[in-house]
C-alpha positions as CSV (number, residue, x, y, z in Angstrom):
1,X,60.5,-76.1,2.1
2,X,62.1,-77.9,-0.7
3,X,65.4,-76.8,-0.1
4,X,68.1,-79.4,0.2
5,X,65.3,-82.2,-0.5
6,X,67.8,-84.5,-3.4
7,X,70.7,-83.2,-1.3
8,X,69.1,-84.5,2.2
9,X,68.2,-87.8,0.6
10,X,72.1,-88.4,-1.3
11,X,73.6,-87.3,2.2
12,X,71.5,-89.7,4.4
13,X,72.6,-92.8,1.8
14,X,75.9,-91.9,2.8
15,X,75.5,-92.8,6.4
16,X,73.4,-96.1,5.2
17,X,76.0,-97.1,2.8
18,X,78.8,-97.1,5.2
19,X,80.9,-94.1,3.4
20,X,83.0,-91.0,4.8
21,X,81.2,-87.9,5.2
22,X,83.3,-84.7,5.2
23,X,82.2,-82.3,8.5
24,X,80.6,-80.0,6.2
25,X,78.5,-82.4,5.1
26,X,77.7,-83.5,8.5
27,X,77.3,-80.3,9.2
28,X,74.6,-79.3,5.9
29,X,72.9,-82.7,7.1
30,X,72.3,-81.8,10.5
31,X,70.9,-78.1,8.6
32,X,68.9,-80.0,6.2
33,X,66.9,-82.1,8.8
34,X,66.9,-79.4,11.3
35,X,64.9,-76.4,9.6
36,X,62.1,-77.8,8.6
37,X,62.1,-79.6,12.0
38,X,62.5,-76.3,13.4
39,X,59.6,-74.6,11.8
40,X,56.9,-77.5,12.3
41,X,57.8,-76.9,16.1
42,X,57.2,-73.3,15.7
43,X,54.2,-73.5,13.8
44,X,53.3,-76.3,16.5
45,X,53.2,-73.6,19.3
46,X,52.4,-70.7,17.0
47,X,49.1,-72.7,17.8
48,X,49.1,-72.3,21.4
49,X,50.3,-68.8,20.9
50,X,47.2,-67.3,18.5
51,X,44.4,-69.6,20.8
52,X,45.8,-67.6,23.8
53,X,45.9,-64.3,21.9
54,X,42.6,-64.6,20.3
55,X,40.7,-65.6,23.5
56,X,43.2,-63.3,25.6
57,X,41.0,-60.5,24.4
58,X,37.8,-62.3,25.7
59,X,39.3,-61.3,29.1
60,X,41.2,-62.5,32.5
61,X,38.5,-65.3,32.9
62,X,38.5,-66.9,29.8
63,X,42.6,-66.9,29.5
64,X,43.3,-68.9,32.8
65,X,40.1,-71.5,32.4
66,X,43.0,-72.6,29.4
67,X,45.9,-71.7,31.3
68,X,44.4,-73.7,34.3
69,X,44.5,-77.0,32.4
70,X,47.3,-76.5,30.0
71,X,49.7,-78.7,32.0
72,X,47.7,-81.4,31.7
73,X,46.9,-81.2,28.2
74,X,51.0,-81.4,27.5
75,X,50.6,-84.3,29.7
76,X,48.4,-86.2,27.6
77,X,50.1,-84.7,24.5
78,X,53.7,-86.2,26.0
79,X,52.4,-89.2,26.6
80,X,50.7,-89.9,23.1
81,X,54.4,-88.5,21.7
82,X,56.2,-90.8,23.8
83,X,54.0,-93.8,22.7
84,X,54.5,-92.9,19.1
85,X,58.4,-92.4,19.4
86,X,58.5,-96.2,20.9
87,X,57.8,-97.6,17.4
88,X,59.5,-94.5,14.9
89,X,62.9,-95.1,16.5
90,X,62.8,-98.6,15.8
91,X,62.1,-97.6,12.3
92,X,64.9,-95.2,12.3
93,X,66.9,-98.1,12.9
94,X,65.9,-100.5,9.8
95,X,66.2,-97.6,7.9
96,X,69.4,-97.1,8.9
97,X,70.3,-100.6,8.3
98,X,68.6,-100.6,4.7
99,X,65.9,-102.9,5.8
100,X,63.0,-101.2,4.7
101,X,60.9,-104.3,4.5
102,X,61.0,-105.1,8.4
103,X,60.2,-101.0,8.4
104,X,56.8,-101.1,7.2
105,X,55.9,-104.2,9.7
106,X,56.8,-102.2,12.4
107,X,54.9,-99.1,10.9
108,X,52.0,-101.1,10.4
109,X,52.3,-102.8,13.5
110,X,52.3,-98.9,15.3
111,X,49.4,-97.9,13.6
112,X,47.2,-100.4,15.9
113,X,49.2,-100.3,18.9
114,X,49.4,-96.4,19.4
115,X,45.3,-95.9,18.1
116,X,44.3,-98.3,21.1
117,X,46.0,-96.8,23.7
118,X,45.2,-93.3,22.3
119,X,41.5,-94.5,22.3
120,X,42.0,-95.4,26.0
121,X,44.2,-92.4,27.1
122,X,41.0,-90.6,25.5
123,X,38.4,-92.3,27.6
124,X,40.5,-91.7,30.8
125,X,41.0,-87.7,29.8
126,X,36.6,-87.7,29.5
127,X,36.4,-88.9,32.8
128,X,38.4,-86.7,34.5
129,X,37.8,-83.2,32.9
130,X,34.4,-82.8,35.1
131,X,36.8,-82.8,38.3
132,X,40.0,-81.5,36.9
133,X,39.8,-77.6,37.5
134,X,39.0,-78.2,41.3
135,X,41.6,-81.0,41.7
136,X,43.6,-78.0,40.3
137,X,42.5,-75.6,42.6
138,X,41.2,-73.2,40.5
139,X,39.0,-70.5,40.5
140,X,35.2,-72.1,40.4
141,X,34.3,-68.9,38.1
142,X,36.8,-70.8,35.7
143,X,35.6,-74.4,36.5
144,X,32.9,-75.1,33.6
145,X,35.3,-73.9,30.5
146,X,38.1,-75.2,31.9
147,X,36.1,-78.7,32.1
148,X,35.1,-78.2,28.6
149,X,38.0,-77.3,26.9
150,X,40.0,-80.9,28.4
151,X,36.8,-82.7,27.6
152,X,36.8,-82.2,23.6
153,X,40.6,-82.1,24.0
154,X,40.5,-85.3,25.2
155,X,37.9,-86.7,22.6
156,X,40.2,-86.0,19.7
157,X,43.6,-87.5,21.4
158,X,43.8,-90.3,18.5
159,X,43.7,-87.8,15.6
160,X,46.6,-86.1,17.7
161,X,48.4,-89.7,18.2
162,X,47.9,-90.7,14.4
163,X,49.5,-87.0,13.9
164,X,52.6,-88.1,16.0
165,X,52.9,-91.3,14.7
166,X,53.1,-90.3,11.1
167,X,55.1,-87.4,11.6
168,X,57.9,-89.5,13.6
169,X,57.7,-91.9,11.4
170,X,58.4,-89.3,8.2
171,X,61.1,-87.8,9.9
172,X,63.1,-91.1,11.2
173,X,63.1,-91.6,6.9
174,X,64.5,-88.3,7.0
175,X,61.2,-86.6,5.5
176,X,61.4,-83.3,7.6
177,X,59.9,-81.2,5.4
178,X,56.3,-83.3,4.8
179,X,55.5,-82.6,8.5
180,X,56.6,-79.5,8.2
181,X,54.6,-77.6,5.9
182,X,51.5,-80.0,7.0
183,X,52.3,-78.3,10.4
184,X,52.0,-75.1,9.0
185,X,49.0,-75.5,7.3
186,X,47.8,-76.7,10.6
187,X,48.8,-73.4,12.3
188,X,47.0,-71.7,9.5
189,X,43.6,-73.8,9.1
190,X,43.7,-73.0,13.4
191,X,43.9,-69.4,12.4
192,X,41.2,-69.5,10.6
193,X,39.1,-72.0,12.4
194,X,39.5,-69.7,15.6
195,X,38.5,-66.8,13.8
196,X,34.8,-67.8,12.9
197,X,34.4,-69.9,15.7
198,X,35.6,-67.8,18.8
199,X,34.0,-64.9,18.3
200,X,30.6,-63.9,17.9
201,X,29.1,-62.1,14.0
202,X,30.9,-58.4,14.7
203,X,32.3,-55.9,12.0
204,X,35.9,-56.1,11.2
205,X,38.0,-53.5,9.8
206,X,40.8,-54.6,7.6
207,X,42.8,-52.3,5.6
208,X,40.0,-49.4,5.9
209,X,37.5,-51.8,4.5
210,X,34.6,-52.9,6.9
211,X,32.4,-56.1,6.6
212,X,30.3,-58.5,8.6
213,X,32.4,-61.4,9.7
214,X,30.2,-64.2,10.7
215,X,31.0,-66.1,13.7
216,X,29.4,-69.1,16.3
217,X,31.0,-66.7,19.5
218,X,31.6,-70.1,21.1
219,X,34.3,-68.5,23.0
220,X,36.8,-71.1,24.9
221,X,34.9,-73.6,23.5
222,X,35.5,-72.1,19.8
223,X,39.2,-71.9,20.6
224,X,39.7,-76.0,21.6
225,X,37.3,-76.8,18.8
226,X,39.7,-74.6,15.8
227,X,42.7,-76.5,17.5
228,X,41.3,-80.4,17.1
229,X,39.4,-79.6,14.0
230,X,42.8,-78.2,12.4
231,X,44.9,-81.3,14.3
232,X,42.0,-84.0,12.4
233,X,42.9,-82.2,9.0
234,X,46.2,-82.0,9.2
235,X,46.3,-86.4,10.8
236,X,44.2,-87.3,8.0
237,X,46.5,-85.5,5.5
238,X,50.0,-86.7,7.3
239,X,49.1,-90.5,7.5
240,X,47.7,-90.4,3.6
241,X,51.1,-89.1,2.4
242,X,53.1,-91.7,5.0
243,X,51.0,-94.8,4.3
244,X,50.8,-93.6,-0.1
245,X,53.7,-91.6,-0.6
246,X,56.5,-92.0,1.4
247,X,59.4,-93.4,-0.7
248,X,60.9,-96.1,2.1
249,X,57.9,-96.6,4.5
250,X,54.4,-96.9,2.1
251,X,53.0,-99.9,2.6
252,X,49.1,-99.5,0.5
253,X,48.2,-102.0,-2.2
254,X,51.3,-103.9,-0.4
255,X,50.4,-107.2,1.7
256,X,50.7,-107.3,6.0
257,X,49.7,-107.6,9.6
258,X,48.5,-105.1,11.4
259,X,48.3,-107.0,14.6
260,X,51.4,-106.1,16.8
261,X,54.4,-108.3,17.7
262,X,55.5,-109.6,20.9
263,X,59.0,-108.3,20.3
264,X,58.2,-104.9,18.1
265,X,55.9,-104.2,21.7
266,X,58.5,-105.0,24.0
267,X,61.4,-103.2,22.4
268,X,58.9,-100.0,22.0
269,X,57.8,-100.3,26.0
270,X,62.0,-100.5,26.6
271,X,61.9,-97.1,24.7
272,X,58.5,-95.3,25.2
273,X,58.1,-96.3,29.1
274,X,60.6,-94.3,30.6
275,X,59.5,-91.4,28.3
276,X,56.5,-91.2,29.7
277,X,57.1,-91.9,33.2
278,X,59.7,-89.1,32.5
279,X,56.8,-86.6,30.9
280,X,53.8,-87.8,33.3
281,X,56.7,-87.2,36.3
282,X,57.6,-83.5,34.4
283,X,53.9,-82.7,33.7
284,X,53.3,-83.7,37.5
285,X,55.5,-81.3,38.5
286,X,54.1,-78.7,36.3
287,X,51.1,-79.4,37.2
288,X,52.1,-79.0,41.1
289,X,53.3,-75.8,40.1
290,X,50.1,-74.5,38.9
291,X,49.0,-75.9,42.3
292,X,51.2,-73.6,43.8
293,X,50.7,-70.6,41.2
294,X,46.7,-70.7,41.7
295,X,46.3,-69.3,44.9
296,X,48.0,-66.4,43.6
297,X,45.2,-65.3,41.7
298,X,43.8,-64.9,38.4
299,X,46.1,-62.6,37.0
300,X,48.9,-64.7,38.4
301,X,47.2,-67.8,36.2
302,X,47.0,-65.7,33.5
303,X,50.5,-64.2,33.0
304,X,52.2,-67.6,33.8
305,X,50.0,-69.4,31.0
306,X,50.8,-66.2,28.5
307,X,54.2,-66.5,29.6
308,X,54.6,-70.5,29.1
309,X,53.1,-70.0,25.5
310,X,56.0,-66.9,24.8
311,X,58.9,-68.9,26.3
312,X,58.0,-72.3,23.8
313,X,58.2,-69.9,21.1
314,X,62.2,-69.8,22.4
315,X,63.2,-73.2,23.3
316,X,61.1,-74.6,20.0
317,X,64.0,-74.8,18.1
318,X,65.5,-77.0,20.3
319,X,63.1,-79.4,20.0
320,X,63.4,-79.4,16.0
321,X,67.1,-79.7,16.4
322,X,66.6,-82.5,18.7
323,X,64.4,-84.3,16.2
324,X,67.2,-83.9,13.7
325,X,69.5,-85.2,16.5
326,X,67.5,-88.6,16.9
327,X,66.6,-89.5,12.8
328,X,70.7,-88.7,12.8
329,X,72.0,-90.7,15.7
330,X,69.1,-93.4,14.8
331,X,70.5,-94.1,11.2
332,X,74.0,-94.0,12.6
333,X,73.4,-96.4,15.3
334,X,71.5,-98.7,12.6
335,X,74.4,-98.4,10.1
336,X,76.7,-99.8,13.0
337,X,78.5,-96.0,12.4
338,X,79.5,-95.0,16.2
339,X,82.3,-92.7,15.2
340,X,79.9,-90.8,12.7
341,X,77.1,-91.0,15.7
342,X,79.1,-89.1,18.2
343,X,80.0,-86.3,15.7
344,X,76.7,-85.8,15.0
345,X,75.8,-86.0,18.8
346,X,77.9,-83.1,19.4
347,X,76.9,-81.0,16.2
348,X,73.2,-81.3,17.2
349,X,74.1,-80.1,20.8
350,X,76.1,-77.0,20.0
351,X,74.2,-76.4,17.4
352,X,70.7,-76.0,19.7
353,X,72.7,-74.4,22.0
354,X,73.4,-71.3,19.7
355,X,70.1,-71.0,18.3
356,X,68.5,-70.4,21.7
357,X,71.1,-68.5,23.4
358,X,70.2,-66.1,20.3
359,X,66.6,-66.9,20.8
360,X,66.5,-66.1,24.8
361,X,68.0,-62.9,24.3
362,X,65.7,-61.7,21.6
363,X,62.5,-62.8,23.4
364,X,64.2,-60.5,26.8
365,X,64.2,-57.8,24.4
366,X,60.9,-58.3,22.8
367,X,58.9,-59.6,25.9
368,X,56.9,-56.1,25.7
369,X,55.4,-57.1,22.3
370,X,55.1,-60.6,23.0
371,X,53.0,-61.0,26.2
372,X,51.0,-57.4,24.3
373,X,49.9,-59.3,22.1
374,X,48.2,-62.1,23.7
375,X,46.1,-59.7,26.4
376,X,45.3,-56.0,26.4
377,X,45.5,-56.6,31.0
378,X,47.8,-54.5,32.0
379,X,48.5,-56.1,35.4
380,X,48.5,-59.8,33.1
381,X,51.1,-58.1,30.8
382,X,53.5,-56.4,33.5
383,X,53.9,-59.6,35.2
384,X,54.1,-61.8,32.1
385,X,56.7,-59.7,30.7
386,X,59.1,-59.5,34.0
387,X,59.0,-63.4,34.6
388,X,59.6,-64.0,30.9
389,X,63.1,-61.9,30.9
390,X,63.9,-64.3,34.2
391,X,63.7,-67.6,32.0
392,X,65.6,-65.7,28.5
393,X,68.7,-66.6,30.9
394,X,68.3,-70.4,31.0
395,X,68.2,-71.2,27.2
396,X,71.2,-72.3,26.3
397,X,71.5,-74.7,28.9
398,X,67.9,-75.9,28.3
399,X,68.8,-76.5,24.7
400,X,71.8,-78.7,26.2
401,X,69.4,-80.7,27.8
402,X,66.9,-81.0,25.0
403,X,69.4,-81.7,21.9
404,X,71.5,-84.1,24.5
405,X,67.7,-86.5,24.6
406,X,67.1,-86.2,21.1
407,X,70.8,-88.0,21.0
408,X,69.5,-90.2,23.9
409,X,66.4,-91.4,22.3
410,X,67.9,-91.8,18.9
411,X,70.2,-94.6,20.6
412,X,67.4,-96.0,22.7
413,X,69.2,-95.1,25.7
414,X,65.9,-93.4,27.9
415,X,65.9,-95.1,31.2
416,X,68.4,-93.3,32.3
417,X,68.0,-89.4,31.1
418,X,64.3,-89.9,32.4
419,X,65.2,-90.5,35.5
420,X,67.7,-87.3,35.3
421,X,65.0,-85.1,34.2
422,X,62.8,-86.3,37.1
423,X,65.2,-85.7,39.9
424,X,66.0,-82.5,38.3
425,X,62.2,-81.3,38.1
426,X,61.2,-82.9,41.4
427,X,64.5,-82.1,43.4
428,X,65.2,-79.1,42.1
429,X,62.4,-76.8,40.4
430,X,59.6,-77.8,42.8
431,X,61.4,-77.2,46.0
432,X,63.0,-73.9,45.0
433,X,59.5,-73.0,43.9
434,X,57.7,-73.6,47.1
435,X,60.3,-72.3,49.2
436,X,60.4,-68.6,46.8
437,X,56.7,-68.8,46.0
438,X,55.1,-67.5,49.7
439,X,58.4,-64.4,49.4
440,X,58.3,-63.7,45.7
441,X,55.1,-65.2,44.3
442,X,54.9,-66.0,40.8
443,X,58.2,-64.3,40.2
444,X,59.8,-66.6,42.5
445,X,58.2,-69.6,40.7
446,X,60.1,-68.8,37.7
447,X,63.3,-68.1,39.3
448,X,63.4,-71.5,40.5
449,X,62.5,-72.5,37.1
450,X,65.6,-70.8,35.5
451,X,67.8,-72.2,37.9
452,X,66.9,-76.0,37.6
453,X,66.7,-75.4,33.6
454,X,70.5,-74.4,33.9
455,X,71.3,-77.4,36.5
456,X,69.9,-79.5,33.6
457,X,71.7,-78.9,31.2
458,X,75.0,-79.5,33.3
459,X,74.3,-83.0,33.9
460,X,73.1,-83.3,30.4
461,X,76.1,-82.2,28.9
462,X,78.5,-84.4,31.5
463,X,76.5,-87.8,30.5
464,X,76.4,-86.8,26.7
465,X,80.6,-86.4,26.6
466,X,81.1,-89.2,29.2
467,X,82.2,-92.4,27.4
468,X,80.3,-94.8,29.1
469,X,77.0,-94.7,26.8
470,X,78.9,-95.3,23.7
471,X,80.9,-97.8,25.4
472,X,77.9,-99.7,26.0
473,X,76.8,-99.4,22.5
474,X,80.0,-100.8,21.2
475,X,79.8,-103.7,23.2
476,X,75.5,-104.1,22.4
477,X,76.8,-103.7,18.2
């Protein structure tokens, strides 16, 4: 994970500095920042993945009590994100600007704003878990996990804010590869977390050696409780190194306010707001499709949540990318570089765009192993696999539209790709869904998906190599 480290740091003073950068270093930049992006998101879902595999094998039940819910948990989660990202891209812009002072105010100034409303969110999330499953229309033989699993979800949402907010703020800096192997080790401690606390004291056989594993046999509970254990480690261990070690943005043993400013809050609502109106409006819909998806049965619950879990293994890398894309087009913007922000606006973009075309056809060919592992149901498994290979199709143009807001949010620029993602969802995915649904069930739920995913990503792409955005920064600089 140290690759490129001294090299990342000279290539990023370039950009600062105000001097010319050849395209291949632009284009080893955009690789620098972008692996170890890439692998914390991996690792991230690698998460989701082993909790659905381990408590897969607990049976139909205990899979879709988690599947049930999971929308709303990445509602919560893209809230907390978009809250976070409010403050770190105003921080990508000092830094930019080689004001590292005014930096660490705003950091510090983040640190209260984003554990209050993470304390709040919180509260909210414990209120509703009790009625959440039947607002959902699930199964009631699903109801009481499915309660429990939000509940201590939502208990532990400001150790998963503190998490966002220190890894956004690492990798404005262009630190990528701090929250990346405290990602992993995350994915790991979960592994292992899971393991004793899932299951029950059995014998396991490992390597033709058998011994007496102990374990609490918690079950769903075990699996949400190895998750926010592993998320409070890994927060604990990602604001230490940001607040004592980070080379531009450590501010202990160093004099300031914690209490927020009038103008850091405003210019973080201009940026966070839309964001999550954007993901609350995205997770709605998601959440309306499992809605529509419930009815269908447990299996059908089941397969789409196993399926969901496979698919983010794909379209991951676009989200690393995209990170890249925003510390990039972030430092630009703050530099006053506009020339040097477009190039790398269109690097990020292609570049995400290659990676999961490759990705989406691998994960067609390898949807047998995939969805196998996660649950030994046959019927689960058939369906997973056939409405997995419908959304393979749709990843480069989902990349398009994931890289092209990375670029969006790196400028500031949110209100108005929020709003395209909205109508997109809402216009588009939701009405194909219930109109194929009733015909071609949960098959026809994911059709509609692949279609809107494509429509996307065309009017991504059109707004990203439009000129008026960048006309409007030139005249804002």
């Amino acid at each position: 994970m140290g690759i490129g480290k001294g090299k990342t740091d000279y290539l990023l003073s370039l950009i600062r500095e105000g001097k010319q950068m050849t395209l291949g270093q632009q284009l080893r930049l955009t690789a620098y920042l972008s692996v170890p992006a890439i692998m914390a998101q991996i690792s991230s879902i690698a998460m989701q993945y082993i909790d659905a595999s381990m408590v897969g094998s607990l049976g139909a039940n205990a899979a879709a009590s988690i599947g049930l819910v999971s929308t709303t948990t990445w509602l919560f989660w893209g809230v907390c994100a978009a809250a976070a990202t409010g403050f770190s891209v105003q921080v990508a812009h000092r830094i930019g600007a080689g004001d590292f002072v005014e930096a660490k105010k705003i950091l510090r100034q983040a640190v209260t704003a984003t554990l209050v409303f993470s304390s709040l969110l919180a509260v909210g999330g414990i209120c509703i878990s009790g009625m959440l499953p039947l607002w959902l229309g699930g199964d009631e033989a699903i109801w009481n996990d499915s309660s429990l699993y939000f509940r201590i979800f939502a208990l532990f949402l400001p150790a998963l804010q503190l998490n966002f907010l220190a890894g956004g703020m690492l990798r404005c800096s262009g630190n990528m590869r701090v929250p990346a192997m405290l990602n992993i080790m995350m994915c790991l401690l979960d592994v292992v977390f899971n393991f004793f606390l899932i299951f029950p004291t059995r014998h396991v056989e490992w390597f033709g050696v058998v011994f007496t594993a102990p374990g609490a046999g918690l079950g769903v509970k075990g699996a949400i409780l190895g998750t926010v254990l592993a998320e409070l480690v890994t927060a604990g261990g990602m604001m230490w190194y940001l607040c004592r070690h980070s080379p531009m943005l450590k501010f202990v043993g160093e004099r300031g306010s914690f209490l927020p400013k009038r103008e850091t809050l405003r210019k973080s609502f201009r940026i966070s707001l839309p964001m999550g109106f954007e993901h609350m409006a995205i997770c709605g819909a998601q959440i309306a499709t499992t809605v529509v998806v419930a009815p269908l049965g447990i299996v059908a619950i089941a397969a789409n949540s196993f399926a969901i879990i496979a698919e983010s293994l794909c379209y991951m890398p676009g989200y690393g990318i995209s990170e890249a894309a925003t510390t990039l087009v972030g430092q630009s913007l703050g530099a006053n570089r506009i020339r040097l922000l477009r190039r790398f606006a269109n690097i990020t973009v292609w570049s995400g765009m290659l990676i999961m075309g490759v990705m989406g056809a691998l994960i067609y060919v390898a949807a047998p192993q995939i969805i196998g592992v996660m649950t030994p149901v046959e019927e689960i498994r058939t369906l997973g696999i056939e409405i997995l290979r419908i959304e393979a199709f749709a990843e480069p143009m989902f990349a398009a539209s994931i890289v092209a807001y990375g670029v969006f949010v790196g400028v500031g620029n949110t209100f108005v790709p929020s709003l395209m993602n909205f109508g997109s969802i809402w216009g588009v995915r939701l009405t194909l869904a219930a109109w194929l649904a009733p015909t071609m069930g949960l098959r026809g739920v994911w059709l509609a998906m692949c279609i809107e995913l494509c429509f996307r990503g065309v009017i991504f792409l059109a707004r990203l190599w439009g000129s008026n955005w960048i006309y409007k920064l030139r005249i804002n600089r």
